[in-house]
N, C-alpha and C positions, 0 to 999 in steps of 0.2 A: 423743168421736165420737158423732155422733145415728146413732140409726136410724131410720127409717122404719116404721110400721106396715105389716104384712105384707110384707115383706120376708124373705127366708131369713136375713137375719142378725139382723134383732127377732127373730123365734120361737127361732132358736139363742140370741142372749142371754135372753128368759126360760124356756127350759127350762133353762138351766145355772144361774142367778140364783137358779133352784127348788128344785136340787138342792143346792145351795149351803146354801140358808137352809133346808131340813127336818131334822127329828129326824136323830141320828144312828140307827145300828141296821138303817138300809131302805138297801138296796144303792142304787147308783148308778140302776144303769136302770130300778129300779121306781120311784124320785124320776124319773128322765125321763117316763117311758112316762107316771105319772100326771098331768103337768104337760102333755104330749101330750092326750091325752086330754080333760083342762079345755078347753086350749083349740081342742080338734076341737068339743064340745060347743058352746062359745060361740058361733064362727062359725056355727054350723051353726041355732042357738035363740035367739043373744040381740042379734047383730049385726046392722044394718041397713043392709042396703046394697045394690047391685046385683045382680041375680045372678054375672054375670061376674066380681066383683069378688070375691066371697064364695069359688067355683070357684079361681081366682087363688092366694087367702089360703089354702086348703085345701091346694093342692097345694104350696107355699111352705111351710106349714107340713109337711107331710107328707115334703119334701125335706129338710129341717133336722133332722125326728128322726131320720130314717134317716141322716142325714151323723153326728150327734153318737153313734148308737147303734154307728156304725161298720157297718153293715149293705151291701150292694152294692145304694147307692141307685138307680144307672141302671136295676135289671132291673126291669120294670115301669114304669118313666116314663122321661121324653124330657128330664129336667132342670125346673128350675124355666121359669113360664112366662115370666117375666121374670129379668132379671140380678140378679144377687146388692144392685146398690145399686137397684135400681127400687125405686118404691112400688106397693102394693099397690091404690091409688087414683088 
């Protein structure tokens, strides 16, 4: 199955892909959280693209961590800004 760049289920698959293939020893969600984190940075410094587009992938991503970290991802946002199969572009 493809996923789409920026999408909530690309970002769920490589924070999980992340956690997967790091050291053993480092609990689960500090492997998420750091794999979160990477790529909050990237969008934010290395990505180029729209702004809207950037905003988009942000919150997509920021929906994905909190769905996989098991968190109550609605309190604070409205959902992702598009559906789960949208692209980010």
């Amino acid at each position: 199955m493809a996923f789409f760049f920026g999408t909530v289920d690309f970002f769920e698959r490589e924070i999980l892909n992340h956690s997967a293939k790091s050291p053993l020893g480092i609990s689960t969600e500090d492997k998420m959280y750091k794999k979160y984190k990477t790529l909050q940075r990237e969008l934010l410094h290395d990505f180029v693209c729209d702004e809207k587009i950037r905003k988009d992938c942000l919150v997509n991503l920021d929906f994905a961590y909190r769905n996989l970290a098991g968190q109550d991802y609605l309190s604070g946002l409205n959902g992702p800004s598009f559906h789960k199969g949208s692209q980010c572009s």
